[in-house]
C-alpha positions in Angstrom: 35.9 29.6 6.4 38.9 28.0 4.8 41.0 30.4 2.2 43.3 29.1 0.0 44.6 30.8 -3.0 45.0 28.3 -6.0 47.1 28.7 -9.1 45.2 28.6 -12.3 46.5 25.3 -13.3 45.6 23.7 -10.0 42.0 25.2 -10.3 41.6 23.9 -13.9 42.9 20.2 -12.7 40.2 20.2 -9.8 37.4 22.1 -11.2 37.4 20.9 -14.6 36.9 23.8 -16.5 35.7 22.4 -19.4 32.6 21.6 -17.6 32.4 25.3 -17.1 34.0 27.2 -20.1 34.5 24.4 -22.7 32.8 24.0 -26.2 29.4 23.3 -26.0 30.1 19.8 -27.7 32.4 18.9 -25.3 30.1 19.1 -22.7 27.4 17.1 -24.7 29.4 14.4 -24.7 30.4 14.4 -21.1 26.7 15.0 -20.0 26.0 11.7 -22.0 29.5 9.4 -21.2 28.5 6.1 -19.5 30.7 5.0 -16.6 30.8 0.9 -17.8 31.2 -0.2 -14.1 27.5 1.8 -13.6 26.4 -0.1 -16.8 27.4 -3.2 -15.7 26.1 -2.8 -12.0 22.5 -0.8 -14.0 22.3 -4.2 -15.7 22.4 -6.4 -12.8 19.9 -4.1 -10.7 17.6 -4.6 -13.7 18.0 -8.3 -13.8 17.1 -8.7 -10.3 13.7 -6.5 -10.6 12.7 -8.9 -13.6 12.4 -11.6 -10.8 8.6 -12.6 -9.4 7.4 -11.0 -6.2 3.8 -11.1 -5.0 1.5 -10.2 -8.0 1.7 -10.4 -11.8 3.2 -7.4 -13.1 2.6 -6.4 -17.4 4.9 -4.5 -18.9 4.1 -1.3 -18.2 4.5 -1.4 -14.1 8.1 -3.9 -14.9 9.1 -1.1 -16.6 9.4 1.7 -14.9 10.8 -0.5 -11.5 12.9 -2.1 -14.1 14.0 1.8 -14.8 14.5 3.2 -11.4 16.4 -0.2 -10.5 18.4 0.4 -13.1 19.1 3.9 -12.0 20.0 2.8 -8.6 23.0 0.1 -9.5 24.0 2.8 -11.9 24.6 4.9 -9.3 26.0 2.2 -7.1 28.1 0.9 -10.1 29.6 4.5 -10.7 30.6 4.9 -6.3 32.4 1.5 -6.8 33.9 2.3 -9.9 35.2 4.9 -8.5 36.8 4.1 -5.5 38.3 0.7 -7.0 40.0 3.4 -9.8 41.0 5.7 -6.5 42.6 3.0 -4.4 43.4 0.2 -6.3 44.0 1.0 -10.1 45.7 4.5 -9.8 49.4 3.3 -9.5 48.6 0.1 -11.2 51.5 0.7 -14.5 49.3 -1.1 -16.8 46.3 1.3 -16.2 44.5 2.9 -17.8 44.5 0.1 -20.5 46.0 0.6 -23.8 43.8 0.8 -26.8 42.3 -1.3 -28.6 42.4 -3.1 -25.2 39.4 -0.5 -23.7 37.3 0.0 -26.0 37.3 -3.8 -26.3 36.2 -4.2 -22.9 33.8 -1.5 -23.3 32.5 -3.0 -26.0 32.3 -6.7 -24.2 30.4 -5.3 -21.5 27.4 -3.3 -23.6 27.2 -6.4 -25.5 27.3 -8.7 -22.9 24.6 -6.3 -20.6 22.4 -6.2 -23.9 22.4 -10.3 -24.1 22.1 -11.0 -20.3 19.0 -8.3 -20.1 17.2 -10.0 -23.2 17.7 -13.1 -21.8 16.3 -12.6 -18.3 13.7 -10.6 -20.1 12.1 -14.2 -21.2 12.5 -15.9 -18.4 10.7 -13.0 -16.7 8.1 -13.5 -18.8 7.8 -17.2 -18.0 7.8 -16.0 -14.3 5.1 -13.4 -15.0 2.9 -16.3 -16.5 3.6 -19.1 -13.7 2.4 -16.3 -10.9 -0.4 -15.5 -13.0 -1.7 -19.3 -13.5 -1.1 -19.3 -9.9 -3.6 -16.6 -9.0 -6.0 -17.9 -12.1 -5.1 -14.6 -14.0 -4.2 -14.3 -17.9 -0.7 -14.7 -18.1 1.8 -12.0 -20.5 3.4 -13.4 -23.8 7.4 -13.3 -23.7 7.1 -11.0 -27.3 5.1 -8.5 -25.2 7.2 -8.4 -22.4 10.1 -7.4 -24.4 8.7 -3.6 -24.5 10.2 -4.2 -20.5 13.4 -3.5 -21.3 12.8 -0.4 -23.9 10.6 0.7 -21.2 13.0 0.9 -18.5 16.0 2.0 -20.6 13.8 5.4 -21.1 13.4 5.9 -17.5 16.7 4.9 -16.4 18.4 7.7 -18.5 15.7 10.2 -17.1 16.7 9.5 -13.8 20.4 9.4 -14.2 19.4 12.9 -16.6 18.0 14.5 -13.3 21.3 13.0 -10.8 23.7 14.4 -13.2 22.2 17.7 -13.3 22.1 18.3 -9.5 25.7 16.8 -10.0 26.8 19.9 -12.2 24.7 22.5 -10.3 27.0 21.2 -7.5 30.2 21.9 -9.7 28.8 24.9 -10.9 28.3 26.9 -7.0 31.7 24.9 -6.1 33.3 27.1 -8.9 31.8 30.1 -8.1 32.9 29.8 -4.6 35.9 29.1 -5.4 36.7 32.2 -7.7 34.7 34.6 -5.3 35.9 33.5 -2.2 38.8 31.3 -2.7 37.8 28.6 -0.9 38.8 24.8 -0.6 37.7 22.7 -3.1 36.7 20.0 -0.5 35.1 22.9 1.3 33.5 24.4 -2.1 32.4 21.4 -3.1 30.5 20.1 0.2 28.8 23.8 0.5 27.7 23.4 -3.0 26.4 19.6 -2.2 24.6 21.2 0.6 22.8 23.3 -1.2 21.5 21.6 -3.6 20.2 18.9 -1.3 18.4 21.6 1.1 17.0 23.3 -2.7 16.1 19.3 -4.2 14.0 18.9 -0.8 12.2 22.3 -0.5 10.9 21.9 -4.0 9.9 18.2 -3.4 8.4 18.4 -0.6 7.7 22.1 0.2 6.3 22.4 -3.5 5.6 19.1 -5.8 4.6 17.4 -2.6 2.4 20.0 -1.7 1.2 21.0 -4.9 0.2 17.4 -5.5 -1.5 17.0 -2.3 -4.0 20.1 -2.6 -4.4 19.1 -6.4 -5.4 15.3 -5.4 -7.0 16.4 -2.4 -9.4 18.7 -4.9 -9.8 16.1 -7.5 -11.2 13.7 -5.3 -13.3 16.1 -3.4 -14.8 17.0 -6.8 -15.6 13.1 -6.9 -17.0 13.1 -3.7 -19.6 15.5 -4.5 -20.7 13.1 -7.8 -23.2 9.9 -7.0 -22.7 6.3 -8.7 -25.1 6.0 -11.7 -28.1 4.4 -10.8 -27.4 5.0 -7.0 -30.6 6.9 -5.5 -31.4 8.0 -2.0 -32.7 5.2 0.0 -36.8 5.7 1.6 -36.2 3.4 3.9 -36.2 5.3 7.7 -33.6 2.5 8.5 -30.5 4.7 6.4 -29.1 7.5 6.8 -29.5 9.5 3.9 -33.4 9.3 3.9 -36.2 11.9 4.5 -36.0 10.9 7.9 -32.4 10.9 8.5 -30.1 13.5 10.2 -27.7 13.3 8.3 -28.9 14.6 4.7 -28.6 12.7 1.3 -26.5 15.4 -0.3 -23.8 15.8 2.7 -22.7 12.4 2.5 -20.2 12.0 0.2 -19.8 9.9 -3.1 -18.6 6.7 -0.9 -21.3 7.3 1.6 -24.1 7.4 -0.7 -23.3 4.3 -2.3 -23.1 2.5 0.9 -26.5 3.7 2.3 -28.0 3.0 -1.0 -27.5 -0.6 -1.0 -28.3 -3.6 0.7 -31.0 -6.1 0.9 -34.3 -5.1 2.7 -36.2 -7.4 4.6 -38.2 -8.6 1.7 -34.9 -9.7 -0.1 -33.6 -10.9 3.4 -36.5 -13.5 3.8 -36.1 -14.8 0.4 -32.5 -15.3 0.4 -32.4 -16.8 4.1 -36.1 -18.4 4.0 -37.0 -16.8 7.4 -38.8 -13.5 8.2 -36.5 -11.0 8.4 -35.6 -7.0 9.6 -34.7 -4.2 7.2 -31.2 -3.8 7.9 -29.7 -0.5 9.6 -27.4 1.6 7.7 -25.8 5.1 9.9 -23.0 7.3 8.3 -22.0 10.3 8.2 -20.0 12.6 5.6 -17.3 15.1 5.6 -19.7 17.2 5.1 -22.5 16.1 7.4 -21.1 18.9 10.2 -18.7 20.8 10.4 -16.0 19.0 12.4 -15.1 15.7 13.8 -17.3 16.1 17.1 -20.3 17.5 15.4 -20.2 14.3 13.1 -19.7 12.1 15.7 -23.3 13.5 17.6 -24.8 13.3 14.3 -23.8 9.5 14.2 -24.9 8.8 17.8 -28.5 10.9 16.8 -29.0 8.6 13.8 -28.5 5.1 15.8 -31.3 6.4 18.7 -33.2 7.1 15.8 -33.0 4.4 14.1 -33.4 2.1 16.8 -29.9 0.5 16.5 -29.3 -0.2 19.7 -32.1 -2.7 19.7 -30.9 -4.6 17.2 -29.4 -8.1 17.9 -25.5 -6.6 16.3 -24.6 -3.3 15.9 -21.6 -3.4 13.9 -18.5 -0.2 13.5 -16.4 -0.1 10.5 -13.8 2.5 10.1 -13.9 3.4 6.9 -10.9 3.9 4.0 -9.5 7.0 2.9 -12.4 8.0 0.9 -15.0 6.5 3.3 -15.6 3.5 1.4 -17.0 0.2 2.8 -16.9 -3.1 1.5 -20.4 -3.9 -0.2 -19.2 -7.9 0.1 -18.8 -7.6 3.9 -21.6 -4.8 4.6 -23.9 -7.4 2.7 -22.3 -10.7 4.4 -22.6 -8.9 7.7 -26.8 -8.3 7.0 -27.2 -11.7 5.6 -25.8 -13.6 8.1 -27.7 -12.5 10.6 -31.0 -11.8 8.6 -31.2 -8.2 8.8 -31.3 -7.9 12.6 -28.6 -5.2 12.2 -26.7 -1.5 12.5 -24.0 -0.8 10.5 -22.6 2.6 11.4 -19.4 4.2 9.8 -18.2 7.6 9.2 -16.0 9.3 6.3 -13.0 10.9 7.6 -11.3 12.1 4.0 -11.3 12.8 0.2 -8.2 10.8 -1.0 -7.6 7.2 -1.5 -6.2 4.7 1.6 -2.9 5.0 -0.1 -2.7 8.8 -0.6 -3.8 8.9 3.0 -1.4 6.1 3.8 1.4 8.2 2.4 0.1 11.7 3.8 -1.6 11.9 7.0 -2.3 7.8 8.2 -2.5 9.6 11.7 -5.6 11.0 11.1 -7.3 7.6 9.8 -6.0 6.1 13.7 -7.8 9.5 15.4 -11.1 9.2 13.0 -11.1 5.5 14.2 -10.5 6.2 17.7 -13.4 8.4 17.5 -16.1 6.7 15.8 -15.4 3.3 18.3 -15.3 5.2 21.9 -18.2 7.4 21.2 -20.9 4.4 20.0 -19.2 2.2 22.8 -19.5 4.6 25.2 -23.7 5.4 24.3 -23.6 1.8 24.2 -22.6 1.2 27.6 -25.9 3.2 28.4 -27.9 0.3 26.9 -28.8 -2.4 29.9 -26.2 -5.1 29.4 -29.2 -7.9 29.1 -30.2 -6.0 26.1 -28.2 -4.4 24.2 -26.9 -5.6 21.0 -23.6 -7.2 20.1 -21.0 -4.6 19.4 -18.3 -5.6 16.9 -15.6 -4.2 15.0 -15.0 -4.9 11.3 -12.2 -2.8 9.3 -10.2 -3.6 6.1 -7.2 -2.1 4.8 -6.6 1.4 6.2 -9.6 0.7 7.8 -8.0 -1.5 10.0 -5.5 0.6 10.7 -8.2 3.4 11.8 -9.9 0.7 13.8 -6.5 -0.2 15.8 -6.1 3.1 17.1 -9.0 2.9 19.3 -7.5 -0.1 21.1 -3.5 -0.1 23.2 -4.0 -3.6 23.8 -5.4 -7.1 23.0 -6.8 -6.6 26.6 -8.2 -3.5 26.2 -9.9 -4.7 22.5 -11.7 -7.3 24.6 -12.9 -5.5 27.5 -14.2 -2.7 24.8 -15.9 -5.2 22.3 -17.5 -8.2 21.9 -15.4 -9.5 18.4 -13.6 -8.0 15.8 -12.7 -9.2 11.9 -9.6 -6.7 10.6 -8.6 -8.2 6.5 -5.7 -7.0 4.9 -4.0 -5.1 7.5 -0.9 -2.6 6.5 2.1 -3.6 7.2 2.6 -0.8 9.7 -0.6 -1.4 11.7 0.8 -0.8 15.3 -1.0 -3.3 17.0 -0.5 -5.7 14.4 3.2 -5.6 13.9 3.4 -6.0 17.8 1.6 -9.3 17.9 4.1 -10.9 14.6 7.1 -9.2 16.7 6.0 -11.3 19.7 4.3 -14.4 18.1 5.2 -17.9 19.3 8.4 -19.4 18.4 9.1 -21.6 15.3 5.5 -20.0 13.7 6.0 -18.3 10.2 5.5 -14.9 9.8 3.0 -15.1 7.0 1.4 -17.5 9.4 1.6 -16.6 12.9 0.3 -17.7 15.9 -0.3 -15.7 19.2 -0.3 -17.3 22.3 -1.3 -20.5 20.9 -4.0 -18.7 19.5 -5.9 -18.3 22.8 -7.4 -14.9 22.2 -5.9 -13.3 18.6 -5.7 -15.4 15.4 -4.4 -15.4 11.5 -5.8 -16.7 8.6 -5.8 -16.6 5.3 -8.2 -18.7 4.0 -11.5 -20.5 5.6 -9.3 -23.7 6.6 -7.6 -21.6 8.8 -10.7 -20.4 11.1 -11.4 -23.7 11.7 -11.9 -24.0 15.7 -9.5 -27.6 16.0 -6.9 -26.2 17.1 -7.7 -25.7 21.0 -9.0 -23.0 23.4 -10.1 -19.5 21.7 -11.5 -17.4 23.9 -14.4 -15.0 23.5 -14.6 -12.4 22.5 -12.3 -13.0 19.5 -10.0 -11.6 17.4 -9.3 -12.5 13.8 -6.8 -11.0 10.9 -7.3 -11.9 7.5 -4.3 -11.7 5.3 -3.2 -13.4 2.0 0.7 -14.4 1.6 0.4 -12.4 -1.1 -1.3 -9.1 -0.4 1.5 -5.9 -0.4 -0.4 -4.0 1.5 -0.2 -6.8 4.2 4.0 -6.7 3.3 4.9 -3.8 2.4 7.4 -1.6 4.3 10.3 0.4 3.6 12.2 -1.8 5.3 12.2 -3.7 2.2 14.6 -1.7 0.9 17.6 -3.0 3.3 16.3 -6.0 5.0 15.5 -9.5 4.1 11.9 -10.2 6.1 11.3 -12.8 7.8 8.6 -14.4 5.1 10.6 -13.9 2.8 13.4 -16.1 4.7 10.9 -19.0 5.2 9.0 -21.3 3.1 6.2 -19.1 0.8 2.6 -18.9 1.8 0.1 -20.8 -0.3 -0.3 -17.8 -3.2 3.2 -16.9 -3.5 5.8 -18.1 -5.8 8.6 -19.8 -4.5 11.0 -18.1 -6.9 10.7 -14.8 -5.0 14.1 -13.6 -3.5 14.5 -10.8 -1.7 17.4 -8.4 -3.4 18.3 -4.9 -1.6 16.3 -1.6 -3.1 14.8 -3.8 -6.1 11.9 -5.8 -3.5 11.3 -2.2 -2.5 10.5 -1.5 -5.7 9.1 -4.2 -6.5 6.6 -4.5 -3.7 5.6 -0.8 -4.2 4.9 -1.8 -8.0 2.7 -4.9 -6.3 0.7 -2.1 -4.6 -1.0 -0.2 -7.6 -2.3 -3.8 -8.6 -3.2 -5.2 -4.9 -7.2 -5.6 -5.6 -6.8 -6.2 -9.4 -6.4 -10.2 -9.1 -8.7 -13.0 -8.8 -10.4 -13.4 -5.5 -8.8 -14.9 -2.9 -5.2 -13.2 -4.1 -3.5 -10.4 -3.2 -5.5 -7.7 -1.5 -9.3 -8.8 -2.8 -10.7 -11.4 -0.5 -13.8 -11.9 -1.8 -16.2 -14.0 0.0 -13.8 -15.0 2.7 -15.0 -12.0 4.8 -18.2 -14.0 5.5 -16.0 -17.0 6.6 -14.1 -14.6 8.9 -17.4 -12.9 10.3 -19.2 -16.0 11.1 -15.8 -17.5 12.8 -15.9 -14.0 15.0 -19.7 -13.5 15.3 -20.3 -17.1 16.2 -24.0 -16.6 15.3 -25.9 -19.1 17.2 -27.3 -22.6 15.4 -25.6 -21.8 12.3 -24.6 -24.7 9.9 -22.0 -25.1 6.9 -25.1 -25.0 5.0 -25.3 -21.6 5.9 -22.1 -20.7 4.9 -22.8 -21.8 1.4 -26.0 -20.7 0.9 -25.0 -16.9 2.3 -21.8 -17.1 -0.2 -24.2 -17.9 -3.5 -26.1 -14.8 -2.3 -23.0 -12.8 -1.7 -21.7 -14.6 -5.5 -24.6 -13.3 -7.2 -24.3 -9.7 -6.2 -20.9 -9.3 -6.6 -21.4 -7.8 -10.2 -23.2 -5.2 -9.0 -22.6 -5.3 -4.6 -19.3 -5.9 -4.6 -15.7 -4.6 -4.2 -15.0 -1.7 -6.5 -11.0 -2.7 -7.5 
C-alpha cells in the first residue's frame, strides 16, 4: 500500500482532529449540525411522500415513509451540497457569506421547510380523504394528520443518527491507519469505508436478518400448532382431518384446520342451490403431515383415492400462501357453484406469512406449487379421459406465484389443465410479467390484453369477464387484479423507474393524483403493502365476491344463468362474517 508521511498540520487539516481528540462539546454539536442544502432537499423528499398512491394511508404508516424519505433527500441534499461548495463556490470571493447574511438564509430555509411541510401536510390529508371516499373507507381529519410530520421528523433524525455514525466509525479506522501505517488519506479513508460496509452487511444480514427470520419463523410455527376458536375436526369422511382421513387432525396446521373445517355440506348445499346436492371434498396436508415434501405429496394423492375425488365432476388445486391459507370466499364459491360435486386439494408448504415468504425464500412457494400440480395431474392422467373430473387451478397472491411455477408456458398451462383463475398476482410472478412485457400494442398495463385475448385474459372487475369481446379459447386463463392492489404493483423497480401504469391514464380505483417520484413511490408502495387486504371489497388486494365471477367465467359450468351468479353471491355475502377472508 501507499506510504506517505504527513506533517502534523496537514493530518489535522484532513483528519479533523477535533472529531477525534476535541472537547466532548465540540463534537455534540458537530454530531447534531444540519447541512441546510440536506434540509432543504429532506423537505422536498417529504413533500413528495405526502402525495396519494394506491391505498389510504393514517398517520402512523405516512409517518415513518414520510421519515425515511426524508432521510433519503437528506442524504441526497448533503452529496449536492457538497459538490456545488467543491466545484462551484470554493473560489467564489463572496463565499462563504458574511454574517448576518447566513444565518439569515439559514434561517429562511427552516422557516420556509417548516411552512411548505405544514402546508402539504393538509393537502395530504384532503388526498388521504378523496382516496378513501373513493374505496368507500372512513376518510382521516387534516388535525389528525398533523402527527405526520412529528412522526416523521423522529425517524428521519434516527436514520440520519445511524448514517452519521458509520460516517465517524469510517473517520475513526481512517485515523488509525493513518497514524499506524501512514497511509493516504484517500487510501485510509476508502479502506475504512470498506469496512464498515462489509461489517453494516454481516450484521444485517448475517445477524438481524437471520435472527429475525428463525424468531418469525418460531412465532408463527407456535401459531400453527394453535386452532381457530370454535374450529373442530370435521366427521365428515369427505375431509382430511377426520377419523377416516390420512392425514391426522393435529398434523395439519392452524391454516389447514380451518380450511377442512368449513364449508357447506350437502344439506346446506341443497338449500342454498334448491337442488340435491354432494358433500363437498376437502384434501390437505400439513407441514407436519410427513416428514418431507414427497411424503406429503403421497399423503395427498392417498387422501383423493380415498375420498373418491377423482369421481367428482371438478377436482380443483390451489397452492396455498405462505402459511397454507385458502380463501374461505373462493373455497366456498368454488362448492357452491357447482353444488358440492367437488375436490379441493391443497397443501401447506410454510410457517410465515406470503410476504415474509415473499421477502425470504418465494423459491420455495414456485417448487411446493410445482409439486402439488404435477403429482395430482399426473394420477389424474390415470383416470379414463371420459371420466374423470375437471382439473383446474385456482391460486391468489403468493399462491399464484406457487401455482405459476408448475407451468413454462401459456401452452404448456393448457395442455396440463383444463382452466385456471390466478387474483392478485405479485408483481414478480414470472409468467405473468412475461405476458404484460409482450401484451398487444396500445393496451394499458393495468389493463392488458394478450393476443387479443384469444387464450389469457385480465380483469378486474365482473364487466371485464364478459365473453363480447371475440374468440377465447378453452381451456382458459384469467388474472384478476385491481388498479389498485400493491401486491399486483409493487417492485423495486419503483424506486428508479416511472412504470408504465403509472405513465397512463389510472385504472378505475386509483386516484389520478398519483405521480410517480424517485425512492418516495418505493416507499410509498411498500407502505400500500401492510394495508393491501384492509380496504373495502373490491379495493386493493381484497376481492371479495369477484372470485365467483372469475370462477364461473373459467369453469363455464354448464346451463348456468346470471340468476345464478346472484343468488351464489347472497350465499357467499352471508358468510362472509364468519367464511370469509381473514385481512
Amino acid at each position: 500500500m501507499e506510504r506517505v508521511d504527513r506533517g502534523p498540520r496537514e493530518l489535522s487539516r484532513l483528519v479533523d482532529p477535533a472529531l477525534l481528540h476535541g472537547p466532548r462539546l465540540d463534537r455534540t454539536w458537530r454530531f447534531l449540525r444540519l447541512d441546510f442544502t440536506g434540509i432543504a432537499f429532506a423537505t422536498l423528499f417529504f413533500c413528495w411522500s405526502l402525495t396519494p398512491s394506491l391505498l389510504p394511508r393514517d398517520w402512523l404508516f405516512q409517518g415513518l415513509i414520510g421519515g425515511i424519505n426524508a432521510a433519503i433527500g437528506y442524504t441526497v441534499g448533503t452529496a449536492i451540497g457538497w459538490l456545488v461548495r467543491r466545484y462551484f463556490l470554493r473560489h467564489r470571493s463572496w463565499w462563504p457569506l458574511p454574517e448576518p447574511w447566513s444565518t439569515g438564509l439559514r434561517v429562511v430555509v427552516t422557516v420556509t421547510c417548516v411552512v411548505v411541510s405544514l402546508v402539504m401536510l393538509a393537502y395530504s390529508a384532503a388526498w388521504q380523504r378523496e382516496l378513501a371516499a373513493l374505496m368507500g373507507a372512513e376518510g382521516t381529519t387534516t388535525t389528525g394528520y398533523i402527527r405526520t410530520g412529528g412522526l416523521s421528523l423522529l425517524v428521519g433524525a434516527a436514520i440520519i443518527s445511524v448514517w452519521r455514525l458509520l460516517r465517524e466509525l469510517v473517520r475513526w479506522i481512517a485515523a488509525r491507519l493513518i497514524r499506524r501505517w501512514h497511509l493516504a488519506i484517500p487510501t485510509a479513508t476508502t479502506v475504512g469505508i470498506l469496512i464498515v460496509t462489509v461489517l453494516f452487511f454481516l450484521l444485517v444480514d448475517g445477524v438481524l436478518m437471520r435472527g429475525v427470520y428463525a424468531a418469525t419463523n418460531a412465532a408463527f410455527s407456535l401459531q400453527n400448532s394453535t386452532t381457530r376458536d370454535s374450529v373442530e375436526q370435521p366427521l365428515d369422511p369427505e375431509k382430511s382431518g377426520s377419523p377416516e382421513s390420512l392425514a391426522p387432525w393435529d398434523t395439519l396446521g392452524y391454516e389447514g384446520r380451518n380450511f377442512v373445517s368449513r364449508g357447506l355440506d350437502a344439506d346446506e348445499l341443497t338449500a342454498a342451490n334448491g337442488t340435491p346436492a354432494k358433500d363437498p371434498i376437502r384434501v390437505y396436508a400439513g407441514l407436519e403431515t410427513a416428514e418431507d415434501p414427497d411424503a406429503r405429496m403421497d399423503v395427498v394423492i392417498d387422501e383423493l383415492e380415498r375420498t373418491g375425488a377423482f369421481q367428482r365432476k371438478v377436482l380443483v388445486v390451489i397452492p396455498t400462501t405462505g402459511t397454507g391459507w385458502v380463501n374461505p370466499t373462493a373455497a366456498q364459491a368454488i362448492e357452491l357453484v357447482h353444488n358440492g360435486d367437488t375436490a379441493l386439494v391443497a397443501s401447506q408448504y410454510s410457517f410465515l406469512p406470503s410476504w415474509i415468504s415473499f421477502l425470504a425464500d418465494r423459491e420455495k412457494a414456485a417448487e411446493a406449487g410445482k409439486k402439488l400440480i404435477d403429482r395430482v395431474h399426473e394420477r389424474w392422467l390415470q383416470e379414463p379421459e371420459a371420466t374423470r373430473p375437471k382439473l383446474l387451478v385456482y391460486g391468489e397472491s403468493l399462491g399464484t406465484q406457487a401455482g405459476e411455477g408448475a407451468f413454462d408456458t401459456l401452452s404448456d398451462i393448457r395442455q396440463t389443465v383444463d382452466g385456471v383463475l390466478w387474483v392478485g398476482p405479485p408483481n414478480s410472478n414470472r409468467l405473468w410479467g412475461q405476458l404484460i412485457q409482450r401484451r398487444d400494442p396500445g393496451t394499458p398495463e393495468v389493463d392488458p390484453e394478450y393476443s387479443a385475448g384469444l387464450v389469457v385474459r385480465f380483469a378486474d372487475d365482473s364487466a371485464d369477464m364478459v365473453d363480447d369481446t371475440g374468440e377465447w379459447l378453452s381451456p382458459r386463463i384469467l388474472y384478476v387484479q385491481h388498479p389498485s392492489d400493491p401486491v399486483v404493483w409493487w417492485s423495486p423497480d419503483l424506486a428508479f423507474t416511472r412504470p408504465d401504469w403509472l405513465k397512463e391514464p389510472p385504472g378505475e380505483d386509483r386516484s389520478p393524483s398519483m405521480k410517480w417520484f424517485p425512492f418516495v413511490t418505493f416507499w410509498q408502495v411498500s407502505a400500500d403493502l401492510t394495508n393491501a387486504a384492509g380496504v373495502p371489497d373490491g379495493h386493493g388486494h381484497n376481492y371479495g365476491t369477484l372470485v365467483l365471477d372469475g370462477w364461473i367465467t373459467v369453469a363455464q359450468p354448464e346451463g348456468w344463468t346470471p340468476v345464478d351468479t346472484e343468488r351464489v353471491r347472497s350465499t357467499l355475502e352471508s358468510l362472509a362474517g364468519t367464511e370469509g377472508p381473514e385481512k
